[in-house]
C-alpha positions, 0 to 999 in steps of 0.5 A: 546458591553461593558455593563456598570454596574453602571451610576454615576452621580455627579455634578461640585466640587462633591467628589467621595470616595472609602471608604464612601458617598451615591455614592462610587468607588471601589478601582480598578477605583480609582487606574484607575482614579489615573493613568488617572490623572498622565496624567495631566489630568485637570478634577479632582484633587485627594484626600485621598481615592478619587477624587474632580470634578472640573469646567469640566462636561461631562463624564467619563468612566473606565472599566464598570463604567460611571460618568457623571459630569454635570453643577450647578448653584443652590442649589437642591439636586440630583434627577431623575428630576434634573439630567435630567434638566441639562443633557439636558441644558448642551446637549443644551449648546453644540449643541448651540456653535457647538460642535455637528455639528447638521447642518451636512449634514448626522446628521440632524436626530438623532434617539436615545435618549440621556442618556449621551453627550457619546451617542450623540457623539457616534450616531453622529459618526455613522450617519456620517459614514453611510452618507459616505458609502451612498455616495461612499467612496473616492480614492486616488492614492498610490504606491504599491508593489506587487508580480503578475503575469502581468507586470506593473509599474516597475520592482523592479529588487533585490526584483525581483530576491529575490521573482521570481527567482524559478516563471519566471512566476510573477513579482515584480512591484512597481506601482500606485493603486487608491483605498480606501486603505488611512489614512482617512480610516484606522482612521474611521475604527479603530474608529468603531472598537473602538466604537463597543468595548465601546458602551453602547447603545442597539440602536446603537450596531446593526448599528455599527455591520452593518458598520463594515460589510459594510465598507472595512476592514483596517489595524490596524494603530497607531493614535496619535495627529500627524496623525491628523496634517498631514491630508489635506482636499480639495473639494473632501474629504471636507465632511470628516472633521466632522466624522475626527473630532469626530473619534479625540475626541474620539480616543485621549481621550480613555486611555487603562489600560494596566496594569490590562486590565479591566479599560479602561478609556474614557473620553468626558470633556468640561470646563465649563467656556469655554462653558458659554462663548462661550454659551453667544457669540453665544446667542448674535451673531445675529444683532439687533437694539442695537447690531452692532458687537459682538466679541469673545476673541478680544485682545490687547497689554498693556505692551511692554517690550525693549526686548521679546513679548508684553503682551495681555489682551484678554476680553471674549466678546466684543460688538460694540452698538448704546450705545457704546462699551460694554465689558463683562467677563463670569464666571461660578459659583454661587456667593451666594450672594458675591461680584466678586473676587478683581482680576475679579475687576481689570480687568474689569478696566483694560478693561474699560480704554483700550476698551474705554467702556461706560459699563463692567459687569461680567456675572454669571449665577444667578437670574436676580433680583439680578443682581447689579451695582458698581463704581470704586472708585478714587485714592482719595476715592471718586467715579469714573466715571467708573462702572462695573455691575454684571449680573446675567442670570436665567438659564432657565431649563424648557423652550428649549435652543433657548428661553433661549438664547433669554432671555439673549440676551434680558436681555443684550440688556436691560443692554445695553440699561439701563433698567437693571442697 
């Protein structure tokens, strides 16, 4: 088991330097981190002597070191406490939208407590495995050659002549086998072996130590994002998808250091603008009296050129009300106060003119009293007929992630509806 030395932990835009600040990198993970990134790694962008964090939160781990990136919307400095809230509302956020599939048949139950998404993801891995082996692994059908003493298949005549021609007494066949000798295997099993090699967690070491003694060993295959493209579910093997989905995050995003071998890198990394959004999507998915339909990432053509592709606009959420059609764009960042940027403006226009919206609002998190509303004004300077509202939603770190998601929903109803701007 990988033993990490030191926990880290920054928040969104956050630098991390070699050289000074209450929280430093020694010179060997910033050249780790320097080669990561030659990757095209979009998770950081590198400055003297260091790295600057940007809109992407989750973890990062080189050699015996764990940086945890972790989501900001206010203005608190760092604390126990603090670090603890907005671990557990991103931990939430990403339950929430699906990324940990908690509705799973075998991962209903996690045991462990969480000190980093890494943990999650790891125990979700192993509950999934052990709910494999409890229900039988599956065969295939392979061919197979083989030297044996019985006649079966058929008989590979040179090969034959090239192995037997001194033991009369053995055959060499090619014949049909149905085994679990297959590539969802060999991907599970180089996963374990991957995870025992990684994992940090007391509580998970021995149960990874006892799937690796239960499960059949396989050979050591080479996994790359093509492995995953070939592989095809059906009815029998359906309940392997998710533990194939996990065994792909984490398998592709594990970078050896092959140069100096102590600083493996791994990274586990959301965009958190993508993850607010998917987040307000699914807190409004549920129908109501004011909501009829709620639509994610609903596009349409606007530019037609005579020759080559159309161009697309492709609003964040659209939402069909008793009040109209609504149309919403997510942005994660704390405004301070400012007003949105003159590009978000222009195209919530845009948005407004062709969604025939009654409304548009961009939604930041923020307190919620200081949500306002503006017109567009007319080519003639005077005030138009279409507004664009900004919604700020409290981001509620004390209360459980379902009543948060409650509280925007109602607080976009109220939008909706007029009782808030």
């Amino acid at each position: 088991m990988s033993k990490v030395k030191e926990h880290i932990v920054v928040f969104e835009h956050e630098i991390l330097r070699v050289d000074k600040g209450d929280k430093k990198i020694t010179p060997d993970q910033f050249e780790a981190l320097e080669r990561y990134y030659g990757d095209g790694v979009p998770y950081y962008k590198l400055i003297n002597k260091g790295v600057q964090f940007n809109e992407h939160v989750g973890v990062i781990q080189i050699g015996n070191i764990l940086i945890e990136v972790l989501p900001k919307a206010d203005k608190n400095a760092h604390s126990e406490t603090e670090d603890k809230k907005w671990r557990d509302l991103l931990i939430g956020m990403l339950r929430a939208v699906g990324s940990f599939d908690i509705k799973s048949t075998s991962s209903s139950n996690l045991k462990i407590k969480p000190n980093t998404i890494l943990d999650l993801y790891f125990e979700l891995y192993v509950k999934e495995v052990e709910y494999l082996l409890h229900s039988g692994l599956v065969k295939k059908y392979r061919k197979k050659e083989a030297n044996v003493t019985a006649l079966k298949g058929s008989l590979q005549f040179a090969k034959h002549i090239q192995y037997n021609i001194t033991h009369q007494e053995r055959f060499y066949v090619r014949h049909i086998t149905y085994d679990v000798d297959h590539t969802l295997h060999f991907i599970i099993y180089k996963a374990l072996k991957f995870l025992k090699q990684i994992n940090t967690n007391n509580d998970l070491h021995s149960r990874i130590g006892s799937l690796l003694l239960s499960f059949p060993e396989m050979p050591d295959v080479k996994v790359n994002e093509a492995t995953f493209d070939k592989l095809h579910f059906n009815r029998k093997n359906q309940h392997y998808q998710k533990t194939i989905e996990i065994a792909k995050v984490l398998l592709l995003q594990y970078h050896p250091d092959v140069s100096k071998g102590r600083n493996h890198v791994l990274a586990l990394m959301f965009d958190m603008n993508l993850l607010w959004e998917q987040f307000v999507y699914v807190s409004l998915k549920k129908k109501s009296e004011v909501i009829t339909r709620v639509t994610s990432q609903s596009s349409k053509y606007f530019w037609k050129p005579k020759n080559g592709r159309r161009t697309r606009m492709i609003p964040d959420i659209v939402i069909e009300s008793t009040h109209g059609n609504i149309v919403l764009d997510t942005k994660w960042k704390n405004l301070n106060g400012y007003n949105p940027s003159p590009d978000d403006l222009r195209q919530m226009y845009v948005y407004h003119e062709y969604y025939n919206a009654k409304k548009v609002a961009l939604v930041y998190p923020g307190k919620n009293e200081n949500s306002r509303s503006g017109t567009f004004v007319g080519f003639d300077g005077n005030e138009g007929d279409k507004h664009c509202s900004v919604l700020l939603v409290d981001v509620d770190l004390k209360n459980d992630i379902k009543s948060w998601q409650e509280k925007i929903k109602e607080n976009i109803e109220g939008f909706i509806k007029g009782i808030f701007i």
